[in-house]
C-alpha positions as CSV (number, residue, x, y, z in Angstrom):
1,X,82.7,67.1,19.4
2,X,80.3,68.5,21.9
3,X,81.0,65.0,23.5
4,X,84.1,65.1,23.9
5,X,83.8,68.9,25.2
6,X,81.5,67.4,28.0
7,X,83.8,64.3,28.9
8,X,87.0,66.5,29.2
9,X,85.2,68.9,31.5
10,X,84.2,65.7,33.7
11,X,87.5,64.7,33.6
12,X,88.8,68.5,34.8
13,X,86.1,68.4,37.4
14,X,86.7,65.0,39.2
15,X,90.5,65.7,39.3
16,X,89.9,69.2,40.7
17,X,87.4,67.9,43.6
18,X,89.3,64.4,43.9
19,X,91.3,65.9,47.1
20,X,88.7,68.0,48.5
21,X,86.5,64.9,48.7
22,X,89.1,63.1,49.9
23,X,89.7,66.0,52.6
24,X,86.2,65.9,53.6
25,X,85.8,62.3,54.1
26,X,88.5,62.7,56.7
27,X,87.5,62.2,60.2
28,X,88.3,65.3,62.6
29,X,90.7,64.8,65.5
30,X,88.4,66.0,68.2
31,X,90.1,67.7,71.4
32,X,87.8,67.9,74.3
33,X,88.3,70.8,77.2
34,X,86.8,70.0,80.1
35,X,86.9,73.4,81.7
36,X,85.2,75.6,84.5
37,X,83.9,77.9,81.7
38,X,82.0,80.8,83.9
39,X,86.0,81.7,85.7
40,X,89.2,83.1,83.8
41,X,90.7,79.8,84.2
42,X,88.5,78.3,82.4
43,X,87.3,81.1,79.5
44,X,90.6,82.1,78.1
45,X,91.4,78.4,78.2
46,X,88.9,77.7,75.9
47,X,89.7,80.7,74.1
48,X,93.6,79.9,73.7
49,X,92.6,76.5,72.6
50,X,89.9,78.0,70.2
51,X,92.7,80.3,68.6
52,X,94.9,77.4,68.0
53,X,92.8,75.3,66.5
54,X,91.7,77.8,63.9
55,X,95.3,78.4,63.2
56,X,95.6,74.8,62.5
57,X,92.8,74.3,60.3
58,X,93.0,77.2,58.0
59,X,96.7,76.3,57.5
60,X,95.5,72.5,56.4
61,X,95.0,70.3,59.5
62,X,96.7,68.1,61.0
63,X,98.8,65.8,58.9
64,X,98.4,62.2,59.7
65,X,100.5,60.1,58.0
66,X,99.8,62.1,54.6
67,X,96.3,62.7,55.2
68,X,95.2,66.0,56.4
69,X,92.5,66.4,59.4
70,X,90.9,68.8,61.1
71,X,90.7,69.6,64.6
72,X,87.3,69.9,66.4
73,X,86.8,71.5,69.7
74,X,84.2,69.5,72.5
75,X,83.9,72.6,75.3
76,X,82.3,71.1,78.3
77,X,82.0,72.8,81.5
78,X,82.9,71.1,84.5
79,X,81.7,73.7,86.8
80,X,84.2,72.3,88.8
81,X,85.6,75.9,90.7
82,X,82.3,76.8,91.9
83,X,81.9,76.7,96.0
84,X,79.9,72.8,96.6
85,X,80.1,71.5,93.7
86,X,81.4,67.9,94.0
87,X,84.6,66.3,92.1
88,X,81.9,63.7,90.4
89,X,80.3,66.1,88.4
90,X,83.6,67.3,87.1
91,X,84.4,63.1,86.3
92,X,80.9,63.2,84.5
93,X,82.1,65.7,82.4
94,X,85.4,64.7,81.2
95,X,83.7,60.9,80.9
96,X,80.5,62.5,78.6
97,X,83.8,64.0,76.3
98,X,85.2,60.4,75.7
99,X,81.9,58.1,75.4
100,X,79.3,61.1,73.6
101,X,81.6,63.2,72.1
102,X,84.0,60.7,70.9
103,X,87.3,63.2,72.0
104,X,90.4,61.6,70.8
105,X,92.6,64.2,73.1
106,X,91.9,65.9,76.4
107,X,93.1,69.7,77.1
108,X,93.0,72.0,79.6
109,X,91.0,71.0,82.6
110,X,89.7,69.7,84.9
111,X,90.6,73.3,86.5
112,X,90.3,72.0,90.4
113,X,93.5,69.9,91.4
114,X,91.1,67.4,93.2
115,X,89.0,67.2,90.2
116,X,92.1,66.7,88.2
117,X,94.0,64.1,90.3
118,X,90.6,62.4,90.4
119,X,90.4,62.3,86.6
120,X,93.7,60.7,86.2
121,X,92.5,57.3,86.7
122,X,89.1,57.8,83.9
123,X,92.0,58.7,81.4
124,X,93.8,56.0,81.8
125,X,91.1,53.5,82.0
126,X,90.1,55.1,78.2
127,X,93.9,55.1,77.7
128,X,92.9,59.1,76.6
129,X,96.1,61.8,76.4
130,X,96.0,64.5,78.3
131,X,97.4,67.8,78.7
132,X,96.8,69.7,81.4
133,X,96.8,73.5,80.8
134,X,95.3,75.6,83.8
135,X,94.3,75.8,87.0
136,X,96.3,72.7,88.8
137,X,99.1,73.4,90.2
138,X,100.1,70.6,92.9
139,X,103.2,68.7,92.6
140,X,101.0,65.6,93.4
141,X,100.1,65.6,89.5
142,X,103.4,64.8,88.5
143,X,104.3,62.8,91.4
144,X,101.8,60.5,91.0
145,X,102.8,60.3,87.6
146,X,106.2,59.0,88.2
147,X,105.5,56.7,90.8
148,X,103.2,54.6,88.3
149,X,104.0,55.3,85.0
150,X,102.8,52.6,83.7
151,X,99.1,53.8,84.7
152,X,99.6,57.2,84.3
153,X,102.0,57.5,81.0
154,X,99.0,59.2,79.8
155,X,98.6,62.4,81.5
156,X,101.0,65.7,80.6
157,X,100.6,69.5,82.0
158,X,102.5,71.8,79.8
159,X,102.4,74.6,83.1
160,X,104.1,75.1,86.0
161,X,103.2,73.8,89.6
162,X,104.1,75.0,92.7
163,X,107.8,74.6,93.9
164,X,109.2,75.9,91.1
165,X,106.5,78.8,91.3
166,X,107.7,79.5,94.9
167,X,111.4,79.3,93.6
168,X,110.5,82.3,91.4
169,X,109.1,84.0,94.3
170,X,111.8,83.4,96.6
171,X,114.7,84.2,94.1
172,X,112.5,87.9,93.7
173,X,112.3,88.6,96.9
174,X,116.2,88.0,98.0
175,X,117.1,90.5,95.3
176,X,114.6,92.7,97.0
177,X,116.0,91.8,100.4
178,X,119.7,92.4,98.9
179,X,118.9,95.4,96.7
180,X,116.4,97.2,99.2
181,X,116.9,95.5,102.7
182,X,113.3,94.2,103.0
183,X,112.8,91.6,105.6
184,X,109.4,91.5,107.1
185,X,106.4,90.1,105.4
186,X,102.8,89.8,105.9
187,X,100.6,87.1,104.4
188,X,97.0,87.3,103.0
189,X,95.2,84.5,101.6
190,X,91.6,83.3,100.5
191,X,89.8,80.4,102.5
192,X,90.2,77.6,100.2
193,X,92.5,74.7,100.2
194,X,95.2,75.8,97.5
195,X,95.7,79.3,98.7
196,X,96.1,78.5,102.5
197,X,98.5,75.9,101.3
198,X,100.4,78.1,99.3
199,X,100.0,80.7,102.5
200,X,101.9,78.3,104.4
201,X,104.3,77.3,101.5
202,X,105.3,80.7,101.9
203,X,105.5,81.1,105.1
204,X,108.0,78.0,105.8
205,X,110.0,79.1,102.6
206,X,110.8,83.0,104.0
207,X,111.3,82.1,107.7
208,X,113.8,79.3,106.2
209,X,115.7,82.5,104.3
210,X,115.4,84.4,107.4
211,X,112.8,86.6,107.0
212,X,110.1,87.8,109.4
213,X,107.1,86.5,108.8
214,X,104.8,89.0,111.0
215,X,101.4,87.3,110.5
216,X,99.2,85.3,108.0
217,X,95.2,86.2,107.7
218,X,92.9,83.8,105.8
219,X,90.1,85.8,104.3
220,X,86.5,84.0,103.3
221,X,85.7,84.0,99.5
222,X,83.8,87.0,99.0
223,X,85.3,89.6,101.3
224,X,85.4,92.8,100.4
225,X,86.9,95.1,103.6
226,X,90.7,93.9,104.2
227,X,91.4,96.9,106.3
228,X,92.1,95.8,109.6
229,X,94.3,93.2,108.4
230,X,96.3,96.4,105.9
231,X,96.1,98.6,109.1
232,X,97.7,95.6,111.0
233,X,100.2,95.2,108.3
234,X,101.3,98.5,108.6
235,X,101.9,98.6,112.5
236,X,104.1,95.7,112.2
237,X,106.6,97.0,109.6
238,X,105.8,95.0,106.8
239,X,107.4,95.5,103.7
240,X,106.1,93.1,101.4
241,X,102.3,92.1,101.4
242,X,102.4,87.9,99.9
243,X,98.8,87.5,98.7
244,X,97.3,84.5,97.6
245,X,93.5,85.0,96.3
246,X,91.3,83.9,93.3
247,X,88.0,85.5,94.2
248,X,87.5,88.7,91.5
249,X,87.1,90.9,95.4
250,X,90.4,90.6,95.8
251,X,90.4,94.0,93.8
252,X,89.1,95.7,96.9
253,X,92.6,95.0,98.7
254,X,94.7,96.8,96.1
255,X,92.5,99.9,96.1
256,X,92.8,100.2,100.2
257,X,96.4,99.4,100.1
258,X,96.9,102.3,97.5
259,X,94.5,104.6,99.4
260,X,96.2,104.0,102.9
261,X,99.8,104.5,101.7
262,X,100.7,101.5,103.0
263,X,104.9,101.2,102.7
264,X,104.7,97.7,101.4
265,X,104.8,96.3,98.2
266,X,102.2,93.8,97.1
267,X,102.8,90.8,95.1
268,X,101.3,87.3,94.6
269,X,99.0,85.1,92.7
270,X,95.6,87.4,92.4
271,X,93.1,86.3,89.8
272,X,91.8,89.8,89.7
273,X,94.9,91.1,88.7
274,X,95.9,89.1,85.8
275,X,93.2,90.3,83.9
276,X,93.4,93.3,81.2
277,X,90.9,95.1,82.8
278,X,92.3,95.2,86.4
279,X,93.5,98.6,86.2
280,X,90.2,99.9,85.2
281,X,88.4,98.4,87.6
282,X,90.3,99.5,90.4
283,X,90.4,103.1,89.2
284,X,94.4,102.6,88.6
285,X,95.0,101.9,91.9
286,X,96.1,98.4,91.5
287,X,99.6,100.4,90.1
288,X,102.7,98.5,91.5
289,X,100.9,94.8,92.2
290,X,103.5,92.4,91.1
291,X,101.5,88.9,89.7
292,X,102.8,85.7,89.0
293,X,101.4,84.1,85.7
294,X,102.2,81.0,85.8
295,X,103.7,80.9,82.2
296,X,105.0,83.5,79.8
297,X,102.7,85.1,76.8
298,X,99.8,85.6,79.3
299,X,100.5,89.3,79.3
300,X,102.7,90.8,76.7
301,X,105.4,89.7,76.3
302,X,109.0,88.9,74.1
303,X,109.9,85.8,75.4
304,X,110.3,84.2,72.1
305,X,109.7,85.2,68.2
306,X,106.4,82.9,68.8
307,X,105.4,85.3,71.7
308,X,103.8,88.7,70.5
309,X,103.0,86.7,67.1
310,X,100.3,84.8,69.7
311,X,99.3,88.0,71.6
312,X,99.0,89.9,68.7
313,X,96.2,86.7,67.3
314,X,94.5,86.3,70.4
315,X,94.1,90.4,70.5
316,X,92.3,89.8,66.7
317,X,90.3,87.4,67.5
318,X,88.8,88.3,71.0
319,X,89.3,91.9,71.3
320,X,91.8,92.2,74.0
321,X,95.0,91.0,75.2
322,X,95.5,87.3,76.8
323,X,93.6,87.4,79.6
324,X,96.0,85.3,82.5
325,X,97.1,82.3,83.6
326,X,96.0,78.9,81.2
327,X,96.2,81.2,77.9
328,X,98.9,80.7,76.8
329,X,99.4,77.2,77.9
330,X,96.3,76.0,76.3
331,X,96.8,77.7,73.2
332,X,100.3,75.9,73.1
333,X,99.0,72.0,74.0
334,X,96.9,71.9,70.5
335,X,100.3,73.2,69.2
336,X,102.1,70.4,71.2
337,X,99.3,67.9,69.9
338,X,99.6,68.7,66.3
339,X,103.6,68.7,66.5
340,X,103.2,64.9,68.0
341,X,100.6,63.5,66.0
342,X,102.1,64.7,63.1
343,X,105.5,63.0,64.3
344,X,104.1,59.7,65.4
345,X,102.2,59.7,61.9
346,X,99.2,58.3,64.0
347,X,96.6,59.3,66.6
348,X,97.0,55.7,68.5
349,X,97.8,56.8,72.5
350,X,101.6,55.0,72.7
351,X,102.8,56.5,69.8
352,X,102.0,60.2,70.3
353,X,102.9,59.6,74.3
354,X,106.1,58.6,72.7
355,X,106.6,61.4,70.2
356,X,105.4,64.1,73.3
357,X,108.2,62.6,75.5
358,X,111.1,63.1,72.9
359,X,109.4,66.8,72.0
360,X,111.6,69.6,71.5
361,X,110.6,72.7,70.2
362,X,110.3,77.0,70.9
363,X,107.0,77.5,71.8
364,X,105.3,80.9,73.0
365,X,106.9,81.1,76.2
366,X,110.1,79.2,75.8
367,X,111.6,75.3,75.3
368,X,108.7,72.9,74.9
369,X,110.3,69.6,76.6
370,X,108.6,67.5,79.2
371,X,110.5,65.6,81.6
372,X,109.6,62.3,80.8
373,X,109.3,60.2,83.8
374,X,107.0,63.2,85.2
375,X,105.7,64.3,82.1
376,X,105.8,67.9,84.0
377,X,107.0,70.3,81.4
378,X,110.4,71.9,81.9
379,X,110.6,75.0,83.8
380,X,113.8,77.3,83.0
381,X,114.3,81.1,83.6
382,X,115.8,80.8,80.3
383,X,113.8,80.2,77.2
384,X,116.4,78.6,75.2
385,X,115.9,75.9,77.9
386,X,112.6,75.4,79.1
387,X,109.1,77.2,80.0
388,X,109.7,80.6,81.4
389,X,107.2,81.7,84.2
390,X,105.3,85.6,83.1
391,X,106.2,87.5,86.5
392,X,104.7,90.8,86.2
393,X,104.0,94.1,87.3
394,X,101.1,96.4,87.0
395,X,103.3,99.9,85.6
396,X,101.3,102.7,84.1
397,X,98.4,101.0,83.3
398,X,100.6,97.9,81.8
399,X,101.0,95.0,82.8
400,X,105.4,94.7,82.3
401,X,107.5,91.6,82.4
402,X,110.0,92.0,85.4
403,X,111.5,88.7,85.8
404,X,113.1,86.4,84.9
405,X,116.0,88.2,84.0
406,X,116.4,87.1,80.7
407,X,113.2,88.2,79.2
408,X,112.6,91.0,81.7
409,X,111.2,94.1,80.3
410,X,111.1,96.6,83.1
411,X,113.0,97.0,86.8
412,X,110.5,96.5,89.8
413,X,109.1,99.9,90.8
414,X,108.2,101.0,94.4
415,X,105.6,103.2,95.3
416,X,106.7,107.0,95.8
417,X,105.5,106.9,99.4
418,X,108.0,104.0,100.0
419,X,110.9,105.7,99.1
């Protein structure tokens, strides 16, 4: 009797562990992020694709052709936005992912477009899928992508890139120029490659639309007094300041702006103002500074069901809100990963190329579709169609959506000493 007592509880035990063994013997799908770790770009990257991941694996894994795996992070940082470091070291990096840390996917970075555009050619001689999540934003990405395919198939980015970025811009600015009769701008931008290009991107696109372009100053990385160039600003009539900065000074602006009274309304692509703490760390002074990030559910945000379900994770698991541009994006690629993997019913690269081109699904900030001879994702200023951009303004202490239209929370405000 005692017997079979002892062989029926065997017989209990080894069906009841049979899957878990199973699940354990499963190799993990690792994801590697090669990311610039000590800048935003690269920190709530990391953290968006950290969230996501955890998501994934305490709801099962990934399931590949009826087998469930998990997904394991490789962080690597690429260092790759800090001033003289070279685009090699950046190569080393994503390369150590593939050969040490075996990474079956590549997300996020590298953060530096020439970095990135560099690292094309290492993923497709490892034929390794990519998406790319934050920081790059040329339109040479995808156009190199379409012009050899057949090299290239392998690379994604699941954000925005310039043109599109500057069509936001523009289509803001001629409502203000209809609604308000602002014509004259003034430029400021930091002393690096992508922001006197996007300076000048500016520049050709207003004076093209008819507006003034008074002036354009380039600022070195690390300035701190912007007042002659705010003073200047002011003598020459302008009504919208275009700014175009990543270095965390950049704050320094906003307060002399606001303390001057300037009658101009600031607005650009300012790393210092994405972040959650921006209005404490310039005393509330940076009220009114309208920011482009990039993609929707980097502020709060409801773009889609999807969106404050996301903000309201990431706010749980790293004490505060999503941080700025290449949150939301890189939380969504895992998403975008898992969804194609799972389709394809393999990890082999063609297959889950294949299932990322035909992908169609709501995501956090709209229609996830790439266009697939690009493999750019779809921009739209409607989220039933493609990726919205989160255009924002600092309001109270909040950062509020105010375009596009569609998911706009809030109407542009001016400052009372402009009216």
């Amino acid at each position: 009797m005692k017997k079979l007592i002892y062989f029926s509880i065997g017989i209990i035990v080894v069906l009841f562990c049979a899957p878990i063994a199973t699940f354990a013997q499963e190799k993990p799908i690792v994801i590697g992020a090669p990311l610039a770790t000590a800048f935003l770009y690269g920190w709530d990257a990391e953290r968006g694709i950290k969230l996501a991941a955890d998501e994934i694996n305490t709801a099962g894994g990934v399931n590949v052709a009826g087998k469930k795996r998990l997904l394991k992070i490789e962080v690597i940082d690429t260092r790759d936005l800090e001033p003289g470091v070279p685009v090699a070291d950046a190569l080393l990096a994503v390369e150590k992912l593939i050969l040490e840390k075996k990474a079956d996917f590549i997300v996020g970075g590298p953060v530096r477009s020439e970095a990135a555009l560099a690292a094309m050619d290492l993923l497709s001689k490892h034929k390794k899928i990519s998406i790319l999540t934050t920081g790059v934003l040329t339109p040479a990405y995808s156009k190199r992508i379409a012009e050899n395919y057949g090299k290239y198939k392998y690379c994604f980015r699941n954000s925005s890139e310039v043109p599109p970025m500057m069509g936001d811009f523009m289509a803001l600015l001629e409502d203000l120029h209809k609604t308000k009769g602002f014509n004259k701008a003034y430029i400021m931008v930091q002393d690096v490659a992508h922001a006197r290009a996007g300076g000048e991107y500016m520049k050709k696109a207003l004076s093209e639309k008819k507006w003034e372009v008074v002036d354009m100053k380039i600022y070195p990385t690390g300035t701190t007094d912007y007042s002659q160039g705010l003073i200047d600003s002011g003598k020459k009539g302008a009504q919208i300041l275009f700014l175009w900065m990543d270095m965390p000074e950049s704050a320094a602006l906003l307060q002399q702006w606001s303390n001057m009274k300037l009658k101009s309304l600031p607005m650009g692509f300012m790393n210092a103002a994405e972040q959650p703490g921006f209005w404490k760390a310039t005393g509330g002074k940076g009220e009114y500074m309208i920011v482009n990030l990039v993609n929707g559910g980097n502020a709060p945000a409801k773009i889609t069901p999807w969106t404050m379900k996301f903000v309201e994770a990431y706010k749980k698991k790293w004490g505060l809100e999503p941080e700025g541009y290449g949150t939301s994006s890189s939380y969504m690629a895992v998403y975008q990963l898992k969804d194609a993997i799972e389709r394809a019913k393999t990890t082999e690269s063609d297959a889950v190329i294949a299932a990322l081109e035909s992908q169609d699904f709501m995501g956090v900030y709209g229609r996830m579709r790439f266009d697939k001879k690009t493999h750019q994702i779809i921009h739209s200023w409607d989220p039933k169609e493609g990726a919205v951009t989160g255009m924002i303004q600092w309001q109270a202490g909040k950062r509020v959506q105010i375009f596009p239209p569609k998911v706009a929370e809030g109407k542009i405000l001016l400052p009372p000493w402009m009216k």
